[in-house]
SEDREN-904265 format. One line per field, with one value per residue (C-alpha): z, y, x; chain. Coordinates in nm, 4 decimals, padded with zeros to 6 digits, always signed. Example, Ala and Ser with C-alpha at 12.3 -4.5 7.8 and 13.67 -1.06 7.14 Angstrom:
<pts>
up = (+00.7800 | +00.7140)
north = (-00.4500 | -00.1060)
east = (+01.2300 | +01.3670)
cadena = (A | A)
</pts>
This chain:
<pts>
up = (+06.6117 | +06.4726 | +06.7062 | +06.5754 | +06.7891 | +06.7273 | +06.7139 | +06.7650 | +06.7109 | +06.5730 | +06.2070 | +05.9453 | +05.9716 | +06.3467 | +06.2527 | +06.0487 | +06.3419 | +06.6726 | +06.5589 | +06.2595 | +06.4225 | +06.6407 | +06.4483 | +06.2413 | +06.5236 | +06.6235 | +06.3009 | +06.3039 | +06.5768 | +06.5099 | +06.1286 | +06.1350 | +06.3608 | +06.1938 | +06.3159 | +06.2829 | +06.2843 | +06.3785 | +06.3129 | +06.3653 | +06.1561 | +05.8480 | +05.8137 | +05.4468 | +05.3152 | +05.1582 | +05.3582 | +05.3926 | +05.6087 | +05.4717 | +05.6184 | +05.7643 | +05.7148 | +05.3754 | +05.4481 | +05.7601 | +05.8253 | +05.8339 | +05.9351 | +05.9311 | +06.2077 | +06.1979 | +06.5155 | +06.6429 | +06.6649 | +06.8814 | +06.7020 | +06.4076 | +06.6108 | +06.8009 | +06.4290 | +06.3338 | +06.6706 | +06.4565 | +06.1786 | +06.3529 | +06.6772 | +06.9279 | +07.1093 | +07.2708 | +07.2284 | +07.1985 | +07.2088 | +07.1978 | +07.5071 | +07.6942 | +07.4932 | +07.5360 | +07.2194 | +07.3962 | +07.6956 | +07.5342 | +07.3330 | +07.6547 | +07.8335 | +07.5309 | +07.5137 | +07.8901 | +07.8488 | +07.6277 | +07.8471 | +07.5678 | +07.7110 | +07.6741 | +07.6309 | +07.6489 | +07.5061 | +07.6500 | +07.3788 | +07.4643 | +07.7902 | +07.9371 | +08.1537 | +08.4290 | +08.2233 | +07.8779 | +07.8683 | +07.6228 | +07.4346 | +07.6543 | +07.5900 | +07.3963 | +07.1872 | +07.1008 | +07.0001 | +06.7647 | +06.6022 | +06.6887 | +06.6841 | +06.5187 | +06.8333 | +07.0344 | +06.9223 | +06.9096 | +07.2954 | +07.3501 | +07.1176 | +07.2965 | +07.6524 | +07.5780 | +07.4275 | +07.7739 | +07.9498 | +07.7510 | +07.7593 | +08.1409 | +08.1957 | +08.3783 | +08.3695 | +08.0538 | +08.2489 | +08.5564 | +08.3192 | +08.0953 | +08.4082 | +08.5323 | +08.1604 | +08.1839 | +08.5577 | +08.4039 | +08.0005 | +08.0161 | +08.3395 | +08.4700 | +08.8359 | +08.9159 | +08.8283 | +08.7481 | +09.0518 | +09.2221 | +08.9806 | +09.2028 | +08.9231 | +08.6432 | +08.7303 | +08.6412 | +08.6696 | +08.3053 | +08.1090 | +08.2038 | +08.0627 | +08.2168 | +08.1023 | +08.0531 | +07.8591 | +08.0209 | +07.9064 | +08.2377 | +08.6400 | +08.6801 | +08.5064 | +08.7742 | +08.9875 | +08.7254 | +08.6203 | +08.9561 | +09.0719 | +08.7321 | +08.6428 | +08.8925 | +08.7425 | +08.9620 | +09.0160 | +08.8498 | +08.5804 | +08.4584 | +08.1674 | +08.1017 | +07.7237 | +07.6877 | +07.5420 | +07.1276 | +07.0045 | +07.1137 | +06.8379 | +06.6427 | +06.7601 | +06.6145 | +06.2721 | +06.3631 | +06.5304 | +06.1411 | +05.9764 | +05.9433 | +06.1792 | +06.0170 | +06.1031 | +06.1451 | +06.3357 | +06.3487 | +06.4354 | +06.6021 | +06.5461 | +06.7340 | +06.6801 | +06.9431 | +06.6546 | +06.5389 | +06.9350 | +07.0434 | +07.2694 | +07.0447 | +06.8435 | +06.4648 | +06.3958 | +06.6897 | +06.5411 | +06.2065 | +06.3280 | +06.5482 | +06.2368 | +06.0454 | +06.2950 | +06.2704 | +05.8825 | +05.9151 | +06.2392 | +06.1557 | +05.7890 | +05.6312 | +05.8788 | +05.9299 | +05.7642 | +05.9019 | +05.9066 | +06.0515 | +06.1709 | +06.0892 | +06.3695 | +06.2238 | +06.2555 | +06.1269 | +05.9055 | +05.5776 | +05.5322 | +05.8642 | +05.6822 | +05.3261 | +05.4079 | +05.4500 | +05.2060 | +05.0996 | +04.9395 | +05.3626 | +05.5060 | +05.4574 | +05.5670 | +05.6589 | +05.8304 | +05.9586 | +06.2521 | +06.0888 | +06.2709 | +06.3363 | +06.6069 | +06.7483 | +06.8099 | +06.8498 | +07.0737 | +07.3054 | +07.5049 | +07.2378 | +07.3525 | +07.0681 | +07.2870 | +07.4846 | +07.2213 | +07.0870 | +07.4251 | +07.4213 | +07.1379 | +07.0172 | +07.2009 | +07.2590 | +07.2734 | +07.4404 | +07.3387 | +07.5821 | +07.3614 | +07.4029 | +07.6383 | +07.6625 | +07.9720 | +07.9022 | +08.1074 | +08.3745 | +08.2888 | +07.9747 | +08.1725 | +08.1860 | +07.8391 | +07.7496 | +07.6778 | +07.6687 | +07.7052 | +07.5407 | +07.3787 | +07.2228 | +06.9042 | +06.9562 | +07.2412 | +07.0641 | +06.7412 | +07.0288 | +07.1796 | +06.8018 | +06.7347 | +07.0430 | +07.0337 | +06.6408 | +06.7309 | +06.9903 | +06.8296 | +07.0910 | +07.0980 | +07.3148 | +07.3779 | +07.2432 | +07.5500 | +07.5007 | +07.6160 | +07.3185 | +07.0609 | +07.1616 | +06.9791 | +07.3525 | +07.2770 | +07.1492 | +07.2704 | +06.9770 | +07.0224 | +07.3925 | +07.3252 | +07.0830 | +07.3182 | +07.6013 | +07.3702 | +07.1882 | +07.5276 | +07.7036 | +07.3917 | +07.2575 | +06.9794 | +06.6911)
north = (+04.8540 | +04.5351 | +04.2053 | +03.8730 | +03.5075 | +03.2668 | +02.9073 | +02.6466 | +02.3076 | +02.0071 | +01.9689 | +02.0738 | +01.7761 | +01.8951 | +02.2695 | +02.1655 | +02.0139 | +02.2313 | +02.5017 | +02.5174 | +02.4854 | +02.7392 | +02.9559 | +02.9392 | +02.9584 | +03.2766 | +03.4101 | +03.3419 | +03.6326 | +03.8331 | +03.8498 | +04.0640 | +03.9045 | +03.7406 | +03.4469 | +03.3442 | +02.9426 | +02.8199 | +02.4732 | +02.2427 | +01.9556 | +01.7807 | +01.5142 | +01.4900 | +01.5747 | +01.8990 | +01.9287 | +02.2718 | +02.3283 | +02.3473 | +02.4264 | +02.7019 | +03.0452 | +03.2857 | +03.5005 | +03.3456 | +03.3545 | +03.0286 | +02.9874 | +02.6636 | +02.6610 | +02.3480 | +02.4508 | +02.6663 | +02.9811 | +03.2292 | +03.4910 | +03.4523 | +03.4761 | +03.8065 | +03.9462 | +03.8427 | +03.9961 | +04.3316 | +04.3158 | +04.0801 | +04.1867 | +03.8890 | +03.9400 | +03.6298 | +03.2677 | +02.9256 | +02.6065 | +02.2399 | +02.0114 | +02.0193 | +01.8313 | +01.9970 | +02.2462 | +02.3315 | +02.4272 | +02.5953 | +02.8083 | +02.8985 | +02.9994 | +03.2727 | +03.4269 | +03.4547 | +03.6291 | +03.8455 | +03.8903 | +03.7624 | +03.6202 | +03.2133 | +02.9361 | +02.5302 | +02.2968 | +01.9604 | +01.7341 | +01.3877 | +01.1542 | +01.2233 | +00.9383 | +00.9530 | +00.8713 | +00.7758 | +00.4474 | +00.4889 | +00.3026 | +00.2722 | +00.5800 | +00.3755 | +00.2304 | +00.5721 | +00.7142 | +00.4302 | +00.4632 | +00.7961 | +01.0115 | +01.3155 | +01.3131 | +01.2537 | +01.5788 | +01.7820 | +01.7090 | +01.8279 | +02.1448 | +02.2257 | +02.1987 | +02.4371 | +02.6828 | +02.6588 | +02.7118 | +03.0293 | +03.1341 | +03.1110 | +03.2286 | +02.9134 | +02.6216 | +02.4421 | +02.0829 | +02.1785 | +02.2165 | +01.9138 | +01.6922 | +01.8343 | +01.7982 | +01.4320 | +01.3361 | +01.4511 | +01.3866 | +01.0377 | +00.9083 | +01.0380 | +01.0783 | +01.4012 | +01.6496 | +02.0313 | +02.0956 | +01.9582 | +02.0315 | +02.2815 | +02.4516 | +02.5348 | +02.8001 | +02.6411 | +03.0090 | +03.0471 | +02.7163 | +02.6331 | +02.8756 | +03.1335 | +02.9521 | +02.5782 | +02.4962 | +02.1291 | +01.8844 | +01.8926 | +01.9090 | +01.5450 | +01.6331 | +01.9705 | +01.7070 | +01.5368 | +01.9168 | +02.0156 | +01.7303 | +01.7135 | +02.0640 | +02.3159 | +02.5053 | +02.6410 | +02.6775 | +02.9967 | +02.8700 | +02.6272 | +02.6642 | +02.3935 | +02.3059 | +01.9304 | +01.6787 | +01.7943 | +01.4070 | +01.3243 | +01.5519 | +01.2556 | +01.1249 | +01.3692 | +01.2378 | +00.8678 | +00.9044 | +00.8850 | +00.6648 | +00.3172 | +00.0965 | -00.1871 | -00.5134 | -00.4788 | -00.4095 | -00.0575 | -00.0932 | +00.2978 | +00.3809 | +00.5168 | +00.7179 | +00.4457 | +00.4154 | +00.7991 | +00.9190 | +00.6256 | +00.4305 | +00.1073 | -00.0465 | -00.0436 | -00.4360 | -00.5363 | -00.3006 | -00.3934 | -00.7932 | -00.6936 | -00.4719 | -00.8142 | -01.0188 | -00.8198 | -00.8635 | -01.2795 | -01.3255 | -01.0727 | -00.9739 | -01.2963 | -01.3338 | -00.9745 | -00.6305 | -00.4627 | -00.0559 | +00.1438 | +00.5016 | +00.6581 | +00.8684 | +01.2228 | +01.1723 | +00.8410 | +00.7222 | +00.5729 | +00.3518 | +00.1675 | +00.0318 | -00.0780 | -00.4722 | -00.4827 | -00.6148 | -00.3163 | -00.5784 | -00.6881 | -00.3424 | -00.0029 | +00.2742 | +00.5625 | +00.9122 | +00.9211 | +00.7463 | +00.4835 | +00.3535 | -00.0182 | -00.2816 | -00.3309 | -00.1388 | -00.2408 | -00.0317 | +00.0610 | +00.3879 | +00.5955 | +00.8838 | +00.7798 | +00.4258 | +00.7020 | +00.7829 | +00.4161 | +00.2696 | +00.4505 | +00.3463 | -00.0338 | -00.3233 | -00.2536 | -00.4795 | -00.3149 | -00.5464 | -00.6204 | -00.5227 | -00.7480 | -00.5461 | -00.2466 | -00.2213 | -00.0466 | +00.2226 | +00.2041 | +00.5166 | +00.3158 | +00.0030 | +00.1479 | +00.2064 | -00.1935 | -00.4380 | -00.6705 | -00.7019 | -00.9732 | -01.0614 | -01.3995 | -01.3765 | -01.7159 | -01.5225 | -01.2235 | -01.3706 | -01.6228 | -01.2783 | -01.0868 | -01.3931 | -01.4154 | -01.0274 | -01.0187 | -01.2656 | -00.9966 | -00.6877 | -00.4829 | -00.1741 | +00.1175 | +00.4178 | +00.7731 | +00.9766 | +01.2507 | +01.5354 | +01.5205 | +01.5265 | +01.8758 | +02.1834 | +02.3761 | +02.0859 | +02.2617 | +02.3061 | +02.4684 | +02.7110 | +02.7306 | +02.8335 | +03.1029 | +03.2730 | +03.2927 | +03.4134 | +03.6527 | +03.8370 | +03.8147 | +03.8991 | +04.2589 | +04.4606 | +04.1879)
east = (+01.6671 | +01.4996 | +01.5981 | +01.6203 | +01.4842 | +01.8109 | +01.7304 | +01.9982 | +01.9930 | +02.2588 | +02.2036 | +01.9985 | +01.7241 | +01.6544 | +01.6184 | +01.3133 | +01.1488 | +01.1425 | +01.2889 | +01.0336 | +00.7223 | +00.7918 | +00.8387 | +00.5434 | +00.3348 | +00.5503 | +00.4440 | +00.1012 | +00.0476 | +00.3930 | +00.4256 | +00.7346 | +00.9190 | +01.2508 | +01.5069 | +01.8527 | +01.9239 | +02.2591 | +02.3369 | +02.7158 | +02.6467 | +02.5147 | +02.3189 | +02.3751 | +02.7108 | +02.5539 | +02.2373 | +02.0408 | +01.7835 | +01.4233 | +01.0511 | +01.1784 | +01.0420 | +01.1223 | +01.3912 | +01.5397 | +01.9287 | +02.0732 | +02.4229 | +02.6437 | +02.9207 | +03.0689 | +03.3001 | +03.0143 | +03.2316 | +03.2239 | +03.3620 | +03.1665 | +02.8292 | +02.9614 | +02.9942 | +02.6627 | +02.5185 | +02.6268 | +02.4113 | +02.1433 | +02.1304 | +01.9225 | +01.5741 | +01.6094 | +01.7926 | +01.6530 | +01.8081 | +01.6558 | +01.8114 | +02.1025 | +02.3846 | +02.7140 | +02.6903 | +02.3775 | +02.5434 | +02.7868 | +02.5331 | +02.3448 | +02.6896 | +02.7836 | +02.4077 | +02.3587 | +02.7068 | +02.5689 | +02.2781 | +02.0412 | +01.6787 | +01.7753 | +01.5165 | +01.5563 | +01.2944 | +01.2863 | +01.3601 | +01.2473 | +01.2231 | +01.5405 | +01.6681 | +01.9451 | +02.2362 | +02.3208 | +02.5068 | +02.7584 | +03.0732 | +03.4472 | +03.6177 | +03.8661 | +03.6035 | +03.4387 | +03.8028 | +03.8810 | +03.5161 | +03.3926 | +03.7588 | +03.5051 | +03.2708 | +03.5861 | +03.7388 | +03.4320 | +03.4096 | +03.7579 | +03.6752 | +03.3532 | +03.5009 | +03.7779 | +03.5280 | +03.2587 | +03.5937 | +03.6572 | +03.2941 | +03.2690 | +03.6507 | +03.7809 | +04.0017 | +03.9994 | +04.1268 | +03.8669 | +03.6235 | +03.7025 | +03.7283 | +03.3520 | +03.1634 | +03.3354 | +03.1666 | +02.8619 | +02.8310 | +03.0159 | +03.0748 | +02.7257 | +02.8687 | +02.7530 | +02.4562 | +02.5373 | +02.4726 | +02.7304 | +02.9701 | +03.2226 | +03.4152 | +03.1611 | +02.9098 | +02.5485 | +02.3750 | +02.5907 | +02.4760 | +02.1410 | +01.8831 | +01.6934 | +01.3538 | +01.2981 | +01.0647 | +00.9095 | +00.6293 | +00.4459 | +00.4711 | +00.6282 | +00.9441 | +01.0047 | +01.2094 | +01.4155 | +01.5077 | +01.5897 | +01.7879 | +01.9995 | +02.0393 | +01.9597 | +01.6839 | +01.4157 | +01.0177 | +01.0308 | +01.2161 | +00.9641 | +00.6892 | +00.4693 | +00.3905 | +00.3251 | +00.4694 | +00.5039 | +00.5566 | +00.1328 | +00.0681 | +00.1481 | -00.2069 | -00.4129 | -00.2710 | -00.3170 | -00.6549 | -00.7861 | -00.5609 | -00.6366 | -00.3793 | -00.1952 | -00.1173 | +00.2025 | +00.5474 | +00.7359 | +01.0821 | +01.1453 | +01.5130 | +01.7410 | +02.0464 | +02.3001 | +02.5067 | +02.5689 | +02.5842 | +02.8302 | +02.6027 | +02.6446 | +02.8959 | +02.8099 | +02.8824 | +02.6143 | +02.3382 | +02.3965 | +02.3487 | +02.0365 | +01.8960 | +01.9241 | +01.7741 | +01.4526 | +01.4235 | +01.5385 | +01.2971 | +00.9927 | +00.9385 | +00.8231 | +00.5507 | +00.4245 | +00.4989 | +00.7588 | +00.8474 | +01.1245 | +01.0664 | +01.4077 | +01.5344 | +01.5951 | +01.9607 | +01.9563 | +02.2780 | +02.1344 | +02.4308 | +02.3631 | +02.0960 | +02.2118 | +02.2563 | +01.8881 | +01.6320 | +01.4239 | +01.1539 | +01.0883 | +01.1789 | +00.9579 | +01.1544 | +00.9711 | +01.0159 | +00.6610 | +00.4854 | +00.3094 | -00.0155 | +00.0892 | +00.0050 | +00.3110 | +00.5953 | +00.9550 | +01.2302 | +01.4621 | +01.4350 | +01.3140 | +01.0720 | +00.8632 | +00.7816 | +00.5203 | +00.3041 | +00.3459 | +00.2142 | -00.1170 | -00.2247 | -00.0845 | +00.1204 | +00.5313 | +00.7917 | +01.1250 | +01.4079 | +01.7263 | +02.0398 | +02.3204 | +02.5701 | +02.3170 | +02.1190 | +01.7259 | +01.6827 | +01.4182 | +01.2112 | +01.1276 | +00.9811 | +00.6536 | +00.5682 | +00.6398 | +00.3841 | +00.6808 | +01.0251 | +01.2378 | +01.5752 | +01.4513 | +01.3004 | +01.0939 | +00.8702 | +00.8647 | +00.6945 | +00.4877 | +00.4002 | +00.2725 | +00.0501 | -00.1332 | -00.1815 | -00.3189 | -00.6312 | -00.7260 | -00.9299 | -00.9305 | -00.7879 | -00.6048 | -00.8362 | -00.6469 | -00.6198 | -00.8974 | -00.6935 | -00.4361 | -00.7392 | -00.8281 | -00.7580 | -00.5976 | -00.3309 | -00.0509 | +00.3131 | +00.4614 | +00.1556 | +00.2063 | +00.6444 | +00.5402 | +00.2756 | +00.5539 | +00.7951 | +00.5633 | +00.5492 | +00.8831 | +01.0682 | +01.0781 | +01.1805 | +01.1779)
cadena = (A | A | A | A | A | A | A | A | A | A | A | A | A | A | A | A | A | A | A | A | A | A | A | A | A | A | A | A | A | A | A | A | A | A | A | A | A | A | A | A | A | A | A | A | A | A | A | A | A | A | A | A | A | A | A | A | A | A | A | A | A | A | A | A | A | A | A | A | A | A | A | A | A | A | A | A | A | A | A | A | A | A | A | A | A | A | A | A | A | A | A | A | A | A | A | A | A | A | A | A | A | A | A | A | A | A | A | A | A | A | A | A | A | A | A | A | A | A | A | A | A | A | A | A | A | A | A | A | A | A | A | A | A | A | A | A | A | A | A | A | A | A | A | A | A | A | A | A | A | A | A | A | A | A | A | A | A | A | A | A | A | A | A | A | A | A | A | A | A | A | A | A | A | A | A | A | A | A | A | A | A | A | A | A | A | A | A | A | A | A | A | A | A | A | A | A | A | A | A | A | A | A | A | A | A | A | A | A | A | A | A | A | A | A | A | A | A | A | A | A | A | A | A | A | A | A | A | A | A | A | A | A | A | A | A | A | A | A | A | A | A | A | A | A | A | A | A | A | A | A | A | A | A | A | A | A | A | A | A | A | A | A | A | A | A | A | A | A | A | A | A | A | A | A | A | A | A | A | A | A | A | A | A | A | A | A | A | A | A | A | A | A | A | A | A | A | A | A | A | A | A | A | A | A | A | A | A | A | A | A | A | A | A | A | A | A | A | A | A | A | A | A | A | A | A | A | A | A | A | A | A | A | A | A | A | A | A | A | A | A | A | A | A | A | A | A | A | A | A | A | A | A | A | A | A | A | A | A | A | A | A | A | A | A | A | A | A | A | A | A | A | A | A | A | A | A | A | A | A | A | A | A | A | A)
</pts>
């Protein structure tokens, strides 16, 4: 009987970016194979998924049920499951297909970094009572999945999702053999620890692919770079890692302290909220969903700051209240939260002409990860 290869990921924007290019590259050597795409939220009020391929299922489950995914095992029965990250409707994705004994796959999705600093608990309930309740929902469901204690398992997915207290693999009740995936997909050897430590997965478990966002190089290495600043956005706001008002204010501190002097861009985030943005001057700001090729980038911890560093100057800035992570120190060419050095900092740097070598390595042809996923998956899956 024909299989199907189910994709998940959040919302209908991110389905056209893993999920997508995977499975053209699937295609490219298995033109019959087919896939199902499950997806829990919108990004736009009546949002469908495009650039993926003709004839795909798509299926919206805004409460990601369990029941309706068992009925559509009936009449599109899974080769093999694939999931982008490890947020908790990740998890709980991974916990009903390795139930079902379906082959389960995680793609690293960005530079992951030990814990997520997020908004009070209070806080997030008064602004975020949507998220609030989908954690609640998605708790009780991994309890049901994995047959245990909805409170014991509520309590765990809190040490480790919000308070950031313990790794899965110290968590005592939950079984991490159930949620983690049988094959995790990784961008190269130095993140083998990071997986370990925080999850649990093993040696065997691994698959190297590379990182997918220095394909973004290959596009820039012909374009023309501007003299100019990319603001990369982030989705702080959206997750509940920062409090609306203060983003809004820093958002309008770039366009008062930056645009008159210099052009200025911002690289949406793919779950970026449009209406986050309204206040500011569209005449000074260029929004754009592509990587621009600028010389200088502005951030926080956004994986994007990697690609940014090898090729132009970075500024990470210090948000009020919001300590930067340390995995991001690396990729800064400075890090400020006072405007005066910052602009002190972008004049010095456009009288020098010199410029960041692309690495080599990413300019070659053998430099493909979405390539690399589909090869595995082409032979471990069967029947689809």
């Amino acid at each position: 009987m024909k299989k199907y290869i189910y994709f998940y990921d959040l919302n209908e924007k991110l389905l056209a970016r893993y999920p997508a290019k995977i499975s053209q590259e699937i295609l490219s050597t298995h033109q019959d194979a087919e896939f199902v795409y499950l997806y829990s939220e919108r990004y736009e009020k009546k949002g469908n998924p495009d650039k993926l391929p003709e004839g795909s299922k798509v299926v919206y489950l805004p409460t990601l049920s369990m029941t309706k995914i068992q009925k559509l095992f009936k009449t599109h029965p899974p080769a093999l499951f694939i999931t982008i990250g490890m947020r908790l409707p990740d998890i709980l994705m991974l916990s009903f297909f390795n139930r079902h004994q379906v082959p389960t796959c995680m793609v690293q999705h960005g530079l992951f970094i030990k814990h997520l600093e997020r908004i009070p608990l209070h806080l997030v309930i008064g602004q975020k009572l949507i998220k609030f309740t989908q954690y609640l929902i998605y708790s009780y469901k991994i309890s049901r999945v994995l047959k245990k204690s909805f409170l014991k398992t509520l309590y765990e997915l809190y040490l480790y999702f919000i308070k950031g207290s313990h790794k899965i693999p110290q968590l005592k009740h939950i079984n991490s053999s159930l949620i983690l995936a049988k094959t995790a997909f990784i961008f190269d050897d130095n993140w083998k620890k990071y997986y370990f430590i925080t999850y649990g997965y093993t040696e065997e478990q691994f698959y190297k692919i590379g990182n997918p966002d220095f394909l973004i190089l290959k596009q820039l290495k012909s374009a023309v770079q501007e003299n100019a600043v990319c603001y990369i956005c982030q989705s702080l706001v959206e997750d509940g890692r920062y409090l609306r008002s203060d983003f809004m204010c820093y958002i309008k501190e770039i366009e008062e302290n930056l645009a008159d002097d210099i052009k200025v861009y911002f690289k949406m985030h793919p779950r970026s909220r449009m209406e986050l943005y309204e206040e500011l001057n569209t005449d000074k700001i260029n929004f754009t969903q592509e990587f621009p090729n600028c010389k200088f980038y502005l951030g926080h911890y956004s994986s994007l700051l990697a690609v940014a560093h090898d090729i132009s100057q970075v500024i990470i800035w210090n948000l009020k209240g919001h300590q930067t992570p340390a995995e991001y120190v690396k990729y800064a060419d400075m890090i400020s939260n006072d405007w005066e050095e910052v602009r002190s900092f972008i004049r010095i740097k456009q009288q020098d002409n010199t410029t960041k070598d692309f690495d080599a390595s990413y300019m070659e042809d053998s430099f493909n990860p979405y390539y690399h996923i589909a090869q595995f998956i082409n032979q471990k899956a069967t029947d689809f």
